[in-house]
C-alpha positions, 0 to 999 in steps of 0.5 A, spaced: 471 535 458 467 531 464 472 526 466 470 520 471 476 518 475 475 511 478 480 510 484 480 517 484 483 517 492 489 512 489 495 514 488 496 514 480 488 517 481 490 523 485 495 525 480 491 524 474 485 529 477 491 534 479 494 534 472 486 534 468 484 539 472 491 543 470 489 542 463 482 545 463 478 539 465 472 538 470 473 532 474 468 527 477 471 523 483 470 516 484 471 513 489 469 508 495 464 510 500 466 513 505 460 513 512 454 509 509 449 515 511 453 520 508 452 524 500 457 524 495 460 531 494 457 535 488 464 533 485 463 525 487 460 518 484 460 513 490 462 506 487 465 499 489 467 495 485 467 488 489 459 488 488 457 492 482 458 488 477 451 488 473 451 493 466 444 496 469 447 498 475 453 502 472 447 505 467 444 508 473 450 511 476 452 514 470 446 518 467 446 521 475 453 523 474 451 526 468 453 528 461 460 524 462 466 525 455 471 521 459 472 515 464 479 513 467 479 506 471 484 507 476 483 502 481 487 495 482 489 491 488 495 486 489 491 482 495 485 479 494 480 480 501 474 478 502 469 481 496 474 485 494 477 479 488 481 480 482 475 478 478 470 483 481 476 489 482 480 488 474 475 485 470 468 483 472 466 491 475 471 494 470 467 490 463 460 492 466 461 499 468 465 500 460 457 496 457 454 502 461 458 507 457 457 503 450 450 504 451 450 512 454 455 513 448 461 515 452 466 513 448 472 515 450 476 509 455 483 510 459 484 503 462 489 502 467 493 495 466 500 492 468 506 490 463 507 484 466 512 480 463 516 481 457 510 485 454 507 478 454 499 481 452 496 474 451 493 471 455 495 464 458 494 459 464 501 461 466 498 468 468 498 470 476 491 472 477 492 479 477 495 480 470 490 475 467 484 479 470 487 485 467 488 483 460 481 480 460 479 487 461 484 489 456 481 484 450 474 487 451 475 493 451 480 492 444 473 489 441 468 493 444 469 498 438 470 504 444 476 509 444 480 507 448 487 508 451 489 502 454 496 504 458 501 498 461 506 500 466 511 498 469 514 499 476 511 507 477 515 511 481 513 517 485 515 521 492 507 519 495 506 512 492 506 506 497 510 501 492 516 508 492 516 509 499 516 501 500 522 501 495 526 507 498 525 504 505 528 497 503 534 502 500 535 505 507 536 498 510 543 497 513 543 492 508 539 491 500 535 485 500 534 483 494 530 477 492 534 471 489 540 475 485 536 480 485 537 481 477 530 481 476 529 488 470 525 493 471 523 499 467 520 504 472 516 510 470 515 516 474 507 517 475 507 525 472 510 522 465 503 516 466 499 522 467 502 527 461 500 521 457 493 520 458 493 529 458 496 528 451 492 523 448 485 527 450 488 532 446 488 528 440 483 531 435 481 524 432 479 519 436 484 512 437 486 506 440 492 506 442 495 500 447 502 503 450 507 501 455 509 506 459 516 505 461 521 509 463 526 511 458 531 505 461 532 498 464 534 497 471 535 490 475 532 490 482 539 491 486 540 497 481 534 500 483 535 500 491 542 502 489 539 508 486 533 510 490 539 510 495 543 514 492 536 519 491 537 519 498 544 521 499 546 514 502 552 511 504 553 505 499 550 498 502 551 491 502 546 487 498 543 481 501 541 476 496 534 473 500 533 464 496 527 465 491 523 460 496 524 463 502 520 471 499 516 466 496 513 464 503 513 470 506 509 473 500 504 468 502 504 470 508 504 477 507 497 477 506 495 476 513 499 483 515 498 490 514 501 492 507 500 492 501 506 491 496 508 484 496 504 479 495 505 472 490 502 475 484 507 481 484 513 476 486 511 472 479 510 478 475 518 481 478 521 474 476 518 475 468 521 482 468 517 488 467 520 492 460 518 495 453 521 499 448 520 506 451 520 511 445 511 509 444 511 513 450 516 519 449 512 519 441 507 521 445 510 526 451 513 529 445 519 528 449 524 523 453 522 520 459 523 522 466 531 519 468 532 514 474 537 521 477 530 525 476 524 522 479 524 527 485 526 533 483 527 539 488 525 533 493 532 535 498 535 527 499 535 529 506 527 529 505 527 522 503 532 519 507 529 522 513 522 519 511 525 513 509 528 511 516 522 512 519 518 507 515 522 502 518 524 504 524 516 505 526 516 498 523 521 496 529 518 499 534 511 496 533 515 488 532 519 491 539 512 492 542 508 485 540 515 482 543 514 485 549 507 484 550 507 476 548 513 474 553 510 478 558 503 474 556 506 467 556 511 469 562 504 470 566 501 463 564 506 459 568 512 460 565 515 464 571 513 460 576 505 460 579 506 461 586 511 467 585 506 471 581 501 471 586 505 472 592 506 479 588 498 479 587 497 480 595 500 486 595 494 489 592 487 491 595 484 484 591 480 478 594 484 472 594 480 468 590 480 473 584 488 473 584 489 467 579 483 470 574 486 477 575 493 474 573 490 469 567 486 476 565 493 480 565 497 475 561 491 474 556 490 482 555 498 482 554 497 476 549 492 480 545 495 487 545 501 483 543 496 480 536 494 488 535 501 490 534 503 486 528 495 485 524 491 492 528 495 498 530 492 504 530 492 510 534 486 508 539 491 501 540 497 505 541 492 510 547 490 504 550 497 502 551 499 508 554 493 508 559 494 501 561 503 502 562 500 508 566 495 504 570 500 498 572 506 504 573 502 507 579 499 501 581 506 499 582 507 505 586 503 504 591 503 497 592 510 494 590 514 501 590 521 496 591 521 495 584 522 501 582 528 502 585 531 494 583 538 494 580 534 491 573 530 497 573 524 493 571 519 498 572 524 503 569 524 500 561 517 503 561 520 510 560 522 506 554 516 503 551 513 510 552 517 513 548 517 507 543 509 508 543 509 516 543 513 516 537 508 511 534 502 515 536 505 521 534 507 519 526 501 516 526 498 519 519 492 518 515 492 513 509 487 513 502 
């Protein structure tokens, strides 16, 4: 078969197009485009969920793409940006793209949605955005007469999965936190056993619907999950810190604004009403159990994930340590050491006089700004530009206040550290999908 996978670069995408393409099938990448100039590759189909949301438009896209047999949607979000809404990215785009299908006779549908709570499946006006927008999807597709495999997951485990390595990072924490009791119950399930099942279901002969919970074998609560994600990584036991729901419901709103992906409220209101479902729907189909909580990385050593693990959140301190310092320093600049102080050491560089207190002004509103840039921009060329910047203040120092480096505090000397500190950033610094 000719399969569109849309979302093809996400996590659950790229272990779909790994599995299909094991069975035999030919697949067409969907995915965002990349350079506006650029072409999509002979294997690719340029798509943006946040703005096609017209039938006419998914019609054009694809009869280019040519004769297509299956479309996958893989593609979801947990924070809404700027175009990129739940309504655009989970019903609006979705629906119209499915219309297309109807009407090019593409028959064959596999829908990626969510469990929620309690299997709940009807829509009401207590469901957080994310899971009202992903059933209303859902029901079009049940009344559209189309074939369609409609799966709801619960938690997906998998060794490259950005909830995983968030979930593995708070299990190696010197301490579990956990929101409220941290009883909330999940059934995770690894993404090889969401992928087998979409492979078998294709390999059905007679065309079905079929709506399916795809859960792991048994349920856990939170704490137990960190426990065991813990104990994957050859962990000594940790002690759990349980954090007020009205507390992590606050740093969820917050989160939006920071660089992460994981939390938000919606998926905070979806862990409260529990994810679980009866597993053996899922095992009828993969004509076996589930994978275990003890099997979820297999030949993976512990030492592997505990090493991966520390680092996640050791970089995370590093970049906090970094913002602290820049912004003390700023905020020092602007008066709270004292003026005349400040630009009594000014004079000893080769600068009018008249420049010293813009020069000054100018110094403490770049550190300010690199301080901003370590919490809600990092990047390589933030981390080079710093290094640069420590450089260039190092030797500066050097020719015109050559005292500082050898004062018994060492005021000079503790950039060895922040070099390390941003050497070590620089170097772990790695490509996201």
């Amino acid at each position: 078969m000719k399969i569109l996978v849309c979302g093809a670069n996400g996590f659950i995408g790229r272990h779909l197009c790994l599995q299909l393409q094991a069975a035999g099938h030919q697949i067409l990448r969907g995915i965002r485009p990349g350079d506006p100039a650029a072409c999509p590759g002979p294997d690719e189909v340029w798509m943006d969920f946040s703005s096609e949301t017209q039938a006419s438009i998914w019609t054009s896209r694809l009869q280019q793409a040519g004769p297509i047999d299956v479309i996958i949607n893989a593609i979801g979000i947990l924070h809404e940006s700027g175009k990129q809404t739940f309504e655009t990215i989970h019903r609006d785009a979705p629906i119209a793209m499915y219309q297309a299908a109807q009407r090019l006779g593409i028959t064959h549908i596999v829908q990626i949605s969510a469990l929620g709570g309690n299997q709940d499946v009807q829509i009401h006006e207590g469901m957080s955005p994310y899971l009202r927008t992903k059933r209303e999807t859902d029901r079009f597709l049940l009344q559209s007469g189309l074939c369609a495999l409609i799966l709801r997951p619960s938690l997906i485990v998998g060794v490259d999965g950005i909830s995983s390595r968030f979930f593995r990072m708070l299990a190696s924490l010197p301490v579990l936190p956990v929101p409220g009791d941290g009883q909330q119950r999940l059934q995770p399930v690894h993404v090889d056993d969401l992928c087998e099942a979409v492979v078998r279901w294709l390999s059905t002969p007679t065309c079905k619907t079929l709506e399916l919970n795809v859960v792991g074998p048994s349920a856990m609560t939170y704490t137990e999950m960190l426990i065991n994600y813990r104990e994957l990584m050859g962990l000594r036991p940790g002690r759990v810190l349980c954090i007020p729901l009205w507390l992590m419901h606050t740093v969820a709103g917050l989160a939006r604004f920071f660089p992460q992906q994981v939390l938000s409220r919606d998926s905070l209101r979806m862990l409260e009403n529990h994810n679980v479902a009866e597993p053996a729907p899922l095992q009828q189909l993969l004509a076996r159990p589930s994978r275990n909580k003890e099997s979820w990385f297999p030949q993976i050593p512990c030492t592997m994930l505990a090493s991966e693990a520390l680092l996640s959140w050791h970089l995370i301190c590093y970049r906090y340590i970094l913002a602290l310092i820049w912004i003390i320093t700023a905020v020092l600049s602007f008066g709270l050491y004292p003026l005349q102080d400040s630009l009594q050491l000014l004079q000893a560089l080769p600068v009018p006089v008249s420049l010293h207190l813009p020069l000054l002004y100018g110094a403490a509103s770049l550190d300010g700004m690199l301080g901003i840039a370590c919490v809600f921009a990092p990047s390589r060329k933030l981390w080079t530009f710093q290094l640069a910047l420590i450089a260039t203040y190092s030797i500066l120092i050097a020719l015109y206040l050559p005292q500082f480096w050898l004062h018994p505090f060492g005021p000079v000397l503790k950039n060895i550290a922040i070099v390390a500190l941003l050497l070590s950033l620089l170097s772990t610094d790695r490509k996201t999908s």
